[in-house]
N, CA and C atoms as a LAMMPS dump frame, in Angstrom:
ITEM: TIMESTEP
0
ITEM: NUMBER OF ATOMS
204
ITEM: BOX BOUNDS ff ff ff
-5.0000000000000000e+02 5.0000000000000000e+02
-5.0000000000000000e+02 5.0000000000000000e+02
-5.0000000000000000e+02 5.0000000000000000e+02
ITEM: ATOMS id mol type element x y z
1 1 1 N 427.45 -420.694 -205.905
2 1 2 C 428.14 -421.965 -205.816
3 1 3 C 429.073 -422.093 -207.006
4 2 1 N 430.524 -422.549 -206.812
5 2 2 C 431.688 -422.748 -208.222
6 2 3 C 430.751 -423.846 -208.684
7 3 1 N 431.236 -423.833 -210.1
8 3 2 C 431.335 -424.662 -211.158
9 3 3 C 432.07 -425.99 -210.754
10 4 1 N 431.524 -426.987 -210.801
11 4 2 C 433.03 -428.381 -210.658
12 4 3 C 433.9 -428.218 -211.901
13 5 1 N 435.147 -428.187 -211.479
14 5 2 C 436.052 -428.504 -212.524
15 5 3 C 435.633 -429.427 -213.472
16 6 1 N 435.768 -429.121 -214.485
17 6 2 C 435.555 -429.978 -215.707
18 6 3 C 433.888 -430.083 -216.37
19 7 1 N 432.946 -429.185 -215.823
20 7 2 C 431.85 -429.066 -216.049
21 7 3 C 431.488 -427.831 -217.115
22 8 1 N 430.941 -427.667 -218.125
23 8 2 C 430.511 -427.041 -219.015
24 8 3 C 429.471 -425.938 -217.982
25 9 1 N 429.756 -424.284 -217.827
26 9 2 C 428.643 -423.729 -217.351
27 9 3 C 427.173 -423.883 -217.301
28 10 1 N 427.28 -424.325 -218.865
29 10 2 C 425.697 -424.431 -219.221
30 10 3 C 425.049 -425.669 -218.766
31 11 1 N 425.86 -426.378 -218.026
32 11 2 C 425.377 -427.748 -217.444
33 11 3 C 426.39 -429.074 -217.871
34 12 1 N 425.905 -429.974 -218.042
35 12 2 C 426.838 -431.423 -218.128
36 12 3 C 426.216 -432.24 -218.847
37 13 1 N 425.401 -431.55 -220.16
38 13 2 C 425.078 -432.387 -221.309
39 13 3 C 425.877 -432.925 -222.415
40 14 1 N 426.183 -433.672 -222.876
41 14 2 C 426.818 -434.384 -223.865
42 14 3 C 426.501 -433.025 -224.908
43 15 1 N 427.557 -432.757 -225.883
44 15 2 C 426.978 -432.078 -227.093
45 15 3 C 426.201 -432.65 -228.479
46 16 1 N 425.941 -431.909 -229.022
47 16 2 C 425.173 -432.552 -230.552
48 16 3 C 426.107 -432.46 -231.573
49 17 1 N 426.34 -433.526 -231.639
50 17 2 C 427.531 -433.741 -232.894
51 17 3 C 426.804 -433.684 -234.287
52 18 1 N 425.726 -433.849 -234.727
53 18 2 C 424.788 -433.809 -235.783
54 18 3 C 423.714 -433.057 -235.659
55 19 1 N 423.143 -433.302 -236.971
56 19 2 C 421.811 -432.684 -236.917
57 19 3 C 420.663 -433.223 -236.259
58 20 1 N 419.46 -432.786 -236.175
59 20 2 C 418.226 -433.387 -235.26
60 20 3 C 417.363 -432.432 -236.522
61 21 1 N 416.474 -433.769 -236.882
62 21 2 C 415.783 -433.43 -238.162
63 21 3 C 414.679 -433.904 -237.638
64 22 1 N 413.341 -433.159 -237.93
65 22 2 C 412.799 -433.588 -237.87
66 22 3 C 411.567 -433.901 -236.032
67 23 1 N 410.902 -434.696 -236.056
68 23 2 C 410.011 -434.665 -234.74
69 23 3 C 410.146 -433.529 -233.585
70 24 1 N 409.409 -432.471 -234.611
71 24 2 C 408.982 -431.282 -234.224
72 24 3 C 407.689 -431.29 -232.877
73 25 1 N 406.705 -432.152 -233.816
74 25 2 C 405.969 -432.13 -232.959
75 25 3 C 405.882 -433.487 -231.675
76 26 1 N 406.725 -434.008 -231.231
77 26 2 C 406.848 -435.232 -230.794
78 26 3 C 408.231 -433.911 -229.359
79 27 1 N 408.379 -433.252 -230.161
80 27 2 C 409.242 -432.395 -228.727
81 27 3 C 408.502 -431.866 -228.018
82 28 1 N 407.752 -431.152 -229.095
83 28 2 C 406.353 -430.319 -228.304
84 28 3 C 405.77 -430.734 -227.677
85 29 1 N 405.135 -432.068 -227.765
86 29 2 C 404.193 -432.702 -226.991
87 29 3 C 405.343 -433.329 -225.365
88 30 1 N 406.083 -433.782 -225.442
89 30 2 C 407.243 -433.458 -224.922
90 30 3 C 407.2 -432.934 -223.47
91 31 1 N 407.49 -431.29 -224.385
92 31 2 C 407.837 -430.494 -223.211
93 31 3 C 406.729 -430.205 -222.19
94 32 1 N 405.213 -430.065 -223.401
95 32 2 C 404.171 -429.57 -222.497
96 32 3 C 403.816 -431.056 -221.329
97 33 1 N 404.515 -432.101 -221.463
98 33 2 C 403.938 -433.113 -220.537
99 33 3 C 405.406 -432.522 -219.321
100 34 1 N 406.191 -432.246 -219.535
101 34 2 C 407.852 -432.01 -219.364
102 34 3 C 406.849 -430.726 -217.703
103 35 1 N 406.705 -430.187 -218.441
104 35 2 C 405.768 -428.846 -217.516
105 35 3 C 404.65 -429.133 -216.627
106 36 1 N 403.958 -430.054 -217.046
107 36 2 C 402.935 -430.614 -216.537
108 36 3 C 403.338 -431.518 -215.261
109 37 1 N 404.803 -432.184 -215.338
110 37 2 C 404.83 -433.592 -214.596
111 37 3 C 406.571 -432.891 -214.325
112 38 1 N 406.588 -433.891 -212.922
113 38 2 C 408.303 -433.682 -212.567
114 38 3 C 409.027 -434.887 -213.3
115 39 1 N 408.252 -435.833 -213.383
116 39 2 C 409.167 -437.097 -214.52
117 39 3 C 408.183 -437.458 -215.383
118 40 1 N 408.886 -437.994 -216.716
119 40 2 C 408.116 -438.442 -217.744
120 40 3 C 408.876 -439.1 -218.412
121 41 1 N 408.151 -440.428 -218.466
122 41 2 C 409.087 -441.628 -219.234
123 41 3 C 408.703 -441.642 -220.405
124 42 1 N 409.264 -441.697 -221.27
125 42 2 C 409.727 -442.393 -222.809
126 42 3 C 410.21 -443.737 -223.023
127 43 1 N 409.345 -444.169 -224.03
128 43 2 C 409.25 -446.151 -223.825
129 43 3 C 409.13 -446.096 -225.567
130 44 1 N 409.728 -447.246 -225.979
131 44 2 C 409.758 -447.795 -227.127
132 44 3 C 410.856 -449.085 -227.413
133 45 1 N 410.572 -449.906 -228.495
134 45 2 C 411.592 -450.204 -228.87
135 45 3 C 412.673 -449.75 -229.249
136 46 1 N 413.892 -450.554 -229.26
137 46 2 C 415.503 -450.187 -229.27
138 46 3 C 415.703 -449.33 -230.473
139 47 1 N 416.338 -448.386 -231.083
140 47 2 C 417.006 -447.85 -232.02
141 47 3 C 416.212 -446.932 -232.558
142 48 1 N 414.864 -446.472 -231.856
143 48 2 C 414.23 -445.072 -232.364
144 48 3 C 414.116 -443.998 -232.26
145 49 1 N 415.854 -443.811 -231.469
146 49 2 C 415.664 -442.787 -231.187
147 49 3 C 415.385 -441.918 -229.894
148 50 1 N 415.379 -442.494 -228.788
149 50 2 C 414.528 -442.441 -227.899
150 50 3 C 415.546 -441.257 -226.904
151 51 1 N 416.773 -441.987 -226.793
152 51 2 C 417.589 -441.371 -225.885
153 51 3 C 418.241 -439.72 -227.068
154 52 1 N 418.149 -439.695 -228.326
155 52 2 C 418.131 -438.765 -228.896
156 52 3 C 417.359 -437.77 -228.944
157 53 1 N 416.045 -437.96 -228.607
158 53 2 C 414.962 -436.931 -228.952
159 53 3 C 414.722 -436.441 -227.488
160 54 1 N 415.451 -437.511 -226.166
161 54 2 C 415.001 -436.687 -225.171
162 54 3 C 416.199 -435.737 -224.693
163 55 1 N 417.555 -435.813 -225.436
164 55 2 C 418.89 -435.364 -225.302
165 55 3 C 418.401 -434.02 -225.944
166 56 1 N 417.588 -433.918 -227.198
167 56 2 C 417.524 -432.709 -228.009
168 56 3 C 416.668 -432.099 -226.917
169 57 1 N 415.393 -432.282 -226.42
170 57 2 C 414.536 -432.087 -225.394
171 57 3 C 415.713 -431.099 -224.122
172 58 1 N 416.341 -431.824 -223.93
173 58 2 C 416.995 -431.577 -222.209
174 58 3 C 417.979 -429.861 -222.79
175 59 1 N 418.159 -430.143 -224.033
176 59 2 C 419.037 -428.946 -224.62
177 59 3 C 418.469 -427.635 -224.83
178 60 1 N 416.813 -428.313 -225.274
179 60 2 C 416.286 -426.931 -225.822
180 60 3 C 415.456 -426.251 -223.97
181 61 1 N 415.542 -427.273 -223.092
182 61 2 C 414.642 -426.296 -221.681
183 61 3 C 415.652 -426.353 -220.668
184 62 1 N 417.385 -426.857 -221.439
185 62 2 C 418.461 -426.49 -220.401
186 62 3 C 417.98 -424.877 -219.152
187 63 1 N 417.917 -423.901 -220.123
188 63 2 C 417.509 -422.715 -219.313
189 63 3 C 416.767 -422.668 -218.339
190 64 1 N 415.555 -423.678 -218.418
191 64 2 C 414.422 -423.489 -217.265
192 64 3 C 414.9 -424.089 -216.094
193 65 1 N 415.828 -424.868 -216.124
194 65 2 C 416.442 -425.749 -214.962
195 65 3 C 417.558 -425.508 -214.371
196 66 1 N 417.621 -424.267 -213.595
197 66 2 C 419.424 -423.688 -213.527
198 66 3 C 420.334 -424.755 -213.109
199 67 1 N 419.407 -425.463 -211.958
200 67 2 C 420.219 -426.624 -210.916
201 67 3 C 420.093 -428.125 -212.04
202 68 1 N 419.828 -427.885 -212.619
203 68 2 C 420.204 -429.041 -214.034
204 68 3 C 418.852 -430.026 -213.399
């Protein structure tokens, strides 16, 4: 199947403009629920991060998901 115009091969993730420091083990725990389950929500209050740590998440198991 082509690529859509204007789509990055590796998928259609936003890039990382910075660093990601830090909650090592908060990915880990993460992914192994990530493997375990077809969805998994992440809940917290506003500004911790939330949509960051699951952006770093979606980057590092891009590979396992060809069809995104």
């Amino acid at each position: 199947m082509a690529t859509p115009s204007g789509w990055r091969r590796e998928g259609n993730l936003p890039a990382e403009l910075t660093s990601f420091v830090g909650r090592t083990r908060l990915l880990a725990n993460l992914k192994r629920h990530l493997a375990e389950s077809r969805l998994v929500t992440v809940t917290g209050i506003g500004g911790v991060g939330k949509s960051r740590t699951v952006l770093r998440l979606a980057h590092q198991v891009r590979t396992q998901y060809p069809d995104g």
